[in-house]
C-alpha positions in Angstrom: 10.4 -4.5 -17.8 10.7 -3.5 -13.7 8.7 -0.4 -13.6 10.5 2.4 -11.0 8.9 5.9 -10.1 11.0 7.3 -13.5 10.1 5.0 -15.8 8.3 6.2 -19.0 6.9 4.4 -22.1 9.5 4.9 -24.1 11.8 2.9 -22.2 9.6 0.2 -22.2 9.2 0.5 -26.1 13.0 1.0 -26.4 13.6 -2.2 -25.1 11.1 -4.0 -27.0 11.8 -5.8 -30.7 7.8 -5.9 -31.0 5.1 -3.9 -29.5 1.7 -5.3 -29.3 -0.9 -3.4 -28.7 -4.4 -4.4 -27.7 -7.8 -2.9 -26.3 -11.6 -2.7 -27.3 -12.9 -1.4 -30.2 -13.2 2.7 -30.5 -10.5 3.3 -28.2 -7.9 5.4 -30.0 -5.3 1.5 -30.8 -4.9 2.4 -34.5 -4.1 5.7 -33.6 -1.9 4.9 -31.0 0.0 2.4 -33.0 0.5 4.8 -35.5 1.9 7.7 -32.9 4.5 5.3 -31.6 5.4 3.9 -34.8 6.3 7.8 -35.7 8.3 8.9 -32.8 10.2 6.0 -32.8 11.0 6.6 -36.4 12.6 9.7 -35.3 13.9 8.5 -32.5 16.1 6.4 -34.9 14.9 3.4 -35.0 13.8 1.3 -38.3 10.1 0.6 -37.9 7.3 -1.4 -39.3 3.8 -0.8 -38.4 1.6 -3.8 -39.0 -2.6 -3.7 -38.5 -4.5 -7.1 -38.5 -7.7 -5.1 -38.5 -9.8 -5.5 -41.3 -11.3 -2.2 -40.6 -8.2 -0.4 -42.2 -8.0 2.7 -40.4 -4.3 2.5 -40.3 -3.6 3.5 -43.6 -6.4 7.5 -43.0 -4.0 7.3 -39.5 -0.7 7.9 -41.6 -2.5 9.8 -44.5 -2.5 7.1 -47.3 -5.4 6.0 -49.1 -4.2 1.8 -48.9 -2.0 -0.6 -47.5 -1.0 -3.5 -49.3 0.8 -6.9 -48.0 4.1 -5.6 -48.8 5.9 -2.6 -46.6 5.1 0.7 -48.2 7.9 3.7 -46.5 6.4 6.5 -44.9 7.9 10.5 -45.8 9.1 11.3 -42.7 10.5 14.8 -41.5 14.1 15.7 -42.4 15.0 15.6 -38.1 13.7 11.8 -38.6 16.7 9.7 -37.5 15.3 6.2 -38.5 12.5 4.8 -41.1 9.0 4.0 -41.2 7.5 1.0 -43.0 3.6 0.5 -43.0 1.5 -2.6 -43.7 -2.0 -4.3 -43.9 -2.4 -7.9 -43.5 -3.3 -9.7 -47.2 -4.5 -12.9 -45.7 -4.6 -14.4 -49.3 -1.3 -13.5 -50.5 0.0 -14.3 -47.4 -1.2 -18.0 -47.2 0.0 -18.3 -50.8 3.4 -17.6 -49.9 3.2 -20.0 -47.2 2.3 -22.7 -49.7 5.1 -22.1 -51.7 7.6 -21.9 -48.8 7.0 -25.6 -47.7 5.4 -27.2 -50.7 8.0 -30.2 -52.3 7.4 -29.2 -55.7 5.3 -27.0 -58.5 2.7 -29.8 -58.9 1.8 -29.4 -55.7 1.3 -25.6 -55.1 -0.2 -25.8 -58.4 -2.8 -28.6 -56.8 -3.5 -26.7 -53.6 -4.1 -23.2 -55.1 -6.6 -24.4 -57.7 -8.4 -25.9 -55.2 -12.2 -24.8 -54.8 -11.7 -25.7 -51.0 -8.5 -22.9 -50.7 -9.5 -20.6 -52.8 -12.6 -20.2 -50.1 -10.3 -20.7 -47.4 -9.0 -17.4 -47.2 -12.2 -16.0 -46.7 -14.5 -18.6 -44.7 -12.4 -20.9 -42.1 -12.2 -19.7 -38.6 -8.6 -18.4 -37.5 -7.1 -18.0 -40.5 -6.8 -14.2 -40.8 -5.2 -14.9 -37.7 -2.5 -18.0 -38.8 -1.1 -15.5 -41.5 -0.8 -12.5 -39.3 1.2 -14.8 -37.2 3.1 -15.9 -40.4 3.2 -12.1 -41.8 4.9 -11.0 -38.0 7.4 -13.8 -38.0 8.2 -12.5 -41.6 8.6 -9.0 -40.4 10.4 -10.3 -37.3 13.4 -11.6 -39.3 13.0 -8.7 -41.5 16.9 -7.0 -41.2 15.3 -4.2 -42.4 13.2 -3.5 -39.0 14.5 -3.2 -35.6 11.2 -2.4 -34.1 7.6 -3.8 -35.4 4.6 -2.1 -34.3 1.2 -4.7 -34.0 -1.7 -2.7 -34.4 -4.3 -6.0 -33.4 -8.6 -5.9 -34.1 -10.3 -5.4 -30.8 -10.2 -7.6 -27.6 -11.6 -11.2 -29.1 -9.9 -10.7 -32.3 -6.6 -10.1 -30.7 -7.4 -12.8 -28.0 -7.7 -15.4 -31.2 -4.4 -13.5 -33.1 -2.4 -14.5 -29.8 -3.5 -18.0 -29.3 -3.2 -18.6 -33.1 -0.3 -20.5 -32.9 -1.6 -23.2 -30.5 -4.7 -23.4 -32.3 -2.9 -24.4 -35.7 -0.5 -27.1 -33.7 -3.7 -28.7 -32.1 -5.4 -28.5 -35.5 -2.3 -30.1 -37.5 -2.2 -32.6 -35.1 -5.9 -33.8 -35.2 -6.7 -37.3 -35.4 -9.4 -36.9 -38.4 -6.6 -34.3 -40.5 -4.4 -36.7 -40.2 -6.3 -39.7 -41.3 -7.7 -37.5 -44.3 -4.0 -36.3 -45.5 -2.2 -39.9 -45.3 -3.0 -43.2 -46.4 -4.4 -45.5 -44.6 -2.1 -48.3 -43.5 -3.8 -52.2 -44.0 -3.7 -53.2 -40.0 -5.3 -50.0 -39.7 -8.2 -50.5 -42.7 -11.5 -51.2 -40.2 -10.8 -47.1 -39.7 -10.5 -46.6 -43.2 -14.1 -48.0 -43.9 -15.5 -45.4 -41.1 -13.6 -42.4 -42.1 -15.5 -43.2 -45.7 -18.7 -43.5 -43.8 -18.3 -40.4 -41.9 -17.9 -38.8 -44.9 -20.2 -40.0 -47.0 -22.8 -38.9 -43.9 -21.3 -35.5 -44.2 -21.7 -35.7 -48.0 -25.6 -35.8 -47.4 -25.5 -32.4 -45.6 -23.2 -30.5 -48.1 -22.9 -32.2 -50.8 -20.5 -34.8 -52.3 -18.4 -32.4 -54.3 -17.6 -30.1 -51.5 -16.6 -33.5 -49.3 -14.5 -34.2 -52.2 -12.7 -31.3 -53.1 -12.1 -31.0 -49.1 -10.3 -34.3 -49.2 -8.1 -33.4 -52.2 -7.0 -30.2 -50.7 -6.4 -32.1 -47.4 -4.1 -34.9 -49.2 -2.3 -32.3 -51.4 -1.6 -30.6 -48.2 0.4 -33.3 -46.7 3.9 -32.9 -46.0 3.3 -28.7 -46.2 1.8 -29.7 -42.6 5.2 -30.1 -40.8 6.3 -26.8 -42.0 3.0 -24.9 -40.8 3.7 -26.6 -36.9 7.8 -25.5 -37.2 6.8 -22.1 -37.7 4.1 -22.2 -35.3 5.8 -23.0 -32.7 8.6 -20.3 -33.1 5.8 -17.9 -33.5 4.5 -18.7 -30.1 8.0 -18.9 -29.1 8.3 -15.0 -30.4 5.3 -13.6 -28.6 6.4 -15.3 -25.1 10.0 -13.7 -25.3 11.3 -10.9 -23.2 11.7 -9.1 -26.6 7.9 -8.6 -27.4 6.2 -6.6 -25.4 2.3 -5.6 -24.8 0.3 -2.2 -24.6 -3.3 -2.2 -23.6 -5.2 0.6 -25.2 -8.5 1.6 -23.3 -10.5 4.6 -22.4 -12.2 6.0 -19.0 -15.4 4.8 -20.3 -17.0 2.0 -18.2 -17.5 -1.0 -21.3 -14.3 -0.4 -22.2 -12.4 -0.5 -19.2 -14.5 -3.7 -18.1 -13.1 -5.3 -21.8 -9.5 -4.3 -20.7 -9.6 -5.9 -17.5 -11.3 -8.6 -19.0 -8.5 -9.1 -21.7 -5.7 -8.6 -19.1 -7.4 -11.4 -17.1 -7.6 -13.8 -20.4 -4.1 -13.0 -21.4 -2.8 -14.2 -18.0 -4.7 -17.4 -18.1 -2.3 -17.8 -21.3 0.7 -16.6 -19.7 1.2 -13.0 -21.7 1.4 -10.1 -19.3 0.3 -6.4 -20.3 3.2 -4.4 -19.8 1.5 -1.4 -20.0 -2.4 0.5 -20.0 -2.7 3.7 -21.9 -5.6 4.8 -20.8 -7.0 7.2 -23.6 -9.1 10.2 -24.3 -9.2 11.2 -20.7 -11.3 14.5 -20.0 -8.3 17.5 -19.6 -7.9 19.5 -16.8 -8.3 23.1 -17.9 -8.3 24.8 -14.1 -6.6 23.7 -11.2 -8.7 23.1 -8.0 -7.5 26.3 -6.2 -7.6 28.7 -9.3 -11.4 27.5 -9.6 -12.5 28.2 -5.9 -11.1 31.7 -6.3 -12.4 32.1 -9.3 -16.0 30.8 -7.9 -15.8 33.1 -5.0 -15.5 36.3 -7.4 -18.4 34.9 -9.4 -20.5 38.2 -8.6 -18.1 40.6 -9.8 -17.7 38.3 -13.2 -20.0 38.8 -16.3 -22.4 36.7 -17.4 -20.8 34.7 -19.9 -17.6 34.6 -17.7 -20.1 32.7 -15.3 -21.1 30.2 -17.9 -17.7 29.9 -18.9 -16.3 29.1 -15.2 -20.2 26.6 -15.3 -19.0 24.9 -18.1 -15.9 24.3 -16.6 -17.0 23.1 -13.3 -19.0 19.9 -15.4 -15.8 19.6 -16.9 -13.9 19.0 -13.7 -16.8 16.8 -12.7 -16.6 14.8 -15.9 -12.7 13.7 -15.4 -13.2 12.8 -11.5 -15.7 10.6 -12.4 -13.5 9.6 -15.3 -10.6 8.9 -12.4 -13.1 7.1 -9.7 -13.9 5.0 -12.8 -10.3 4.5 -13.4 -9.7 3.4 -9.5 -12.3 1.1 -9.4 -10.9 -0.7 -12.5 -7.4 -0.7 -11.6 -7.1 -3.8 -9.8 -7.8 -5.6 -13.0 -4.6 -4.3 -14.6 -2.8 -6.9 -12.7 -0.2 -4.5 -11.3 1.1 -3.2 -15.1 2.1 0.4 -14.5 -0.2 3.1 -16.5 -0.6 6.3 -18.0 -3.4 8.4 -18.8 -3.5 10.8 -22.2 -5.9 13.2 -22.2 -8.5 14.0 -25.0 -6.7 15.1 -28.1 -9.2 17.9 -28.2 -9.2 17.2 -32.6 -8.8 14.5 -34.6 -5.3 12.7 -35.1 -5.3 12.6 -38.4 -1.9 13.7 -40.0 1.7 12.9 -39.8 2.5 16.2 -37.7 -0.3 15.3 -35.6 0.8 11.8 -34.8 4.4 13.0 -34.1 2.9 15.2 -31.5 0.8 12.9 -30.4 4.1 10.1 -29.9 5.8 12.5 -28.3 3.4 13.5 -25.3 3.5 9.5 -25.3 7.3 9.0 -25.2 7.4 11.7 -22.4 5.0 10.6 -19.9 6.1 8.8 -16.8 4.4 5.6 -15.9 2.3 5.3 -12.9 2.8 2.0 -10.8 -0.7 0.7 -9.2 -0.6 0.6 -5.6 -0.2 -3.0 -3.9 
């Protein structure tokens, strides 16, 4: 999206299919998900909200107690001209319902889900609470029920691993060793054979032979369900590169996280995703304007105590959000030119539907600010 002087977040969001948003931990990203998932709701369009964290603050954002796998609808206000669907990610479900998408036949699911090797899978390999959020976004992606799906993503490294999922599961598919373990071994090929068995049998002495072998059945009754897994992949990473997804850093004026957002921005880059936009959030408000307070400071004398303290306590204030904005200037190179807004501190916590509606709409509002060359 070309950013001009007018330009606001919601036309970016409007002319988005997905919104991804991303940032450190503690910044306000649930929150913010949540707030644009509403107003666009009432803006009209049909929404899904989506969180990969396993730290389920989405569903306390939009006043449920859980979030399951499957798209619950939110009660929204009778001015609301669209719908809101919210979701968590079920990483076992999910992975099940992959299995049974690409297997050839009811022996085979059967094979794979009893194994002792899956049935830990869900829980202890690397990356794949990431593969099936990939999966479950594709799913919501082609979903005629959503014009709009809102990524609510864990912080920085988690969302880092989330976007170079796909590419990760190609390169893993394609492995010499997986590939050796799901097919047989052709005859001119057999010397190979005889060292794959070796290496496993060395591997058998460090975790046992029964682990080694239940690895290797799951591996073989995985074959062919392969092929399916890279096909999808690959239109997954095809999704997140299009010119209909777009991405929202969430930060704060706070020095750690404001050096995690530039660092993200820089990693994302390196991958070819661009940060649309930076929200930066829970910026100190400005309660007096630079002119009202040196008037009010020159009548100090004539102003009771506790007006003093008052007009004191406001003075750190101001002093607060410039260092806040120096902070902000001196990071602002790392945003690699995406255009920016800041929200000031809420003042309470966003914790209700009415409150998140306000909240989205002092988003949608807001004009984007372009960084200088």
């Amino acid at each position: 999206m070309k950013v001009n002087p007018t330009s606001r977040l919601s036309d970016l969001i409007e002319s988005k299919r997905t919104i991804v948003t991303l940032g450190p931990g503690g910044v306000g990203k649930t929150t913010i998900s949540a707030a644009i998932a509403i107003e666009s709701a009432y803006k009209g369009r049909n929404v899904a909200v989506v969180t990969i964290d396993p730290a389920k603050r989405l569903a306390g954002a939009l006043g449920l107690k859980s979030l399951s796998n499957t798209p619950t609808p939110i009660v929204l206000g009778a001015h609301a001209k669209g719908t809101l669907h919210a979701l968590m990610l079920d990483v076992q479900e999910t992975f099940e319902q992959m299995v049974k998408n690409y297997a050839s036949s009811q022996e085979q699911i059967d094979e794979i889900l009893a194994n002792k090797i899956y049935q830990n899978l869900t829980q202890s390999l690397s990356g794949t609470q990431e593969y099936m959020a990939m999966e479950r976004l594709w799913e919501l992606h082609n979903d005629k029920r959503f014009d709009l799906i809102v990524v609510d993503t864990p912080p920085s490294v988690g969302a880092l691993d989330f976007l170079e999922a796909p590419k990760r599961l190609v390169s893993f598919l394609d492995n010499r060793v997986f590939q050796l373990l799901i097919k047989p071994v052709p005859l001119y090929l057999r010397p190979l054979s005889v060292a794959t068995r070796t290496l496993l049998k060395t591997i058998s002495k460090v975790v046992g032979s029964e682990v080694v072998a239940d690895a290797v059945e799951f591996f073989r009754a995985f074959s062919g369900i392969e092929e399916g897994f890279k096909v999808r992949a690959k239109e997954i990473g095809d999704l997140i590169g299009s010119q209909s997804t777009g991405f929202i850093g969430v930060t704060s004026p706070q020095s750690l996280a404001l050096t995690e957002t530039v660092e993200l921005i820089r990693r994302l880059s390196e991958t070819d995703i661009s940060i649309d936009a930076v929200l930066v959030n829970r910026v100190t408000p400005q309660f007096l304007g630079s002119e009202e307070h040196l008037e009010l400071a020159s009548d100090s004398v004539a102003l009771s105590a506790s007006l003093v303290t008052l007009l004191n306590n406001s003075d750190q204030i101001a002093k607060t959000r410039e260092h806040e904005l120096r902070r902000l200037e001196k990071h602002r190179a790392g945003f690699n030119s995406a255009p920016y807004l800041l929200l000031e501190n809420q003042g309470q916590e966003v914790a209700t539907s009415s409150a998140l509606k306000r909240l989205g709409n002092e988003l949608f509002v807001q004009k984007l600010a372009t960084p200088d060359p």
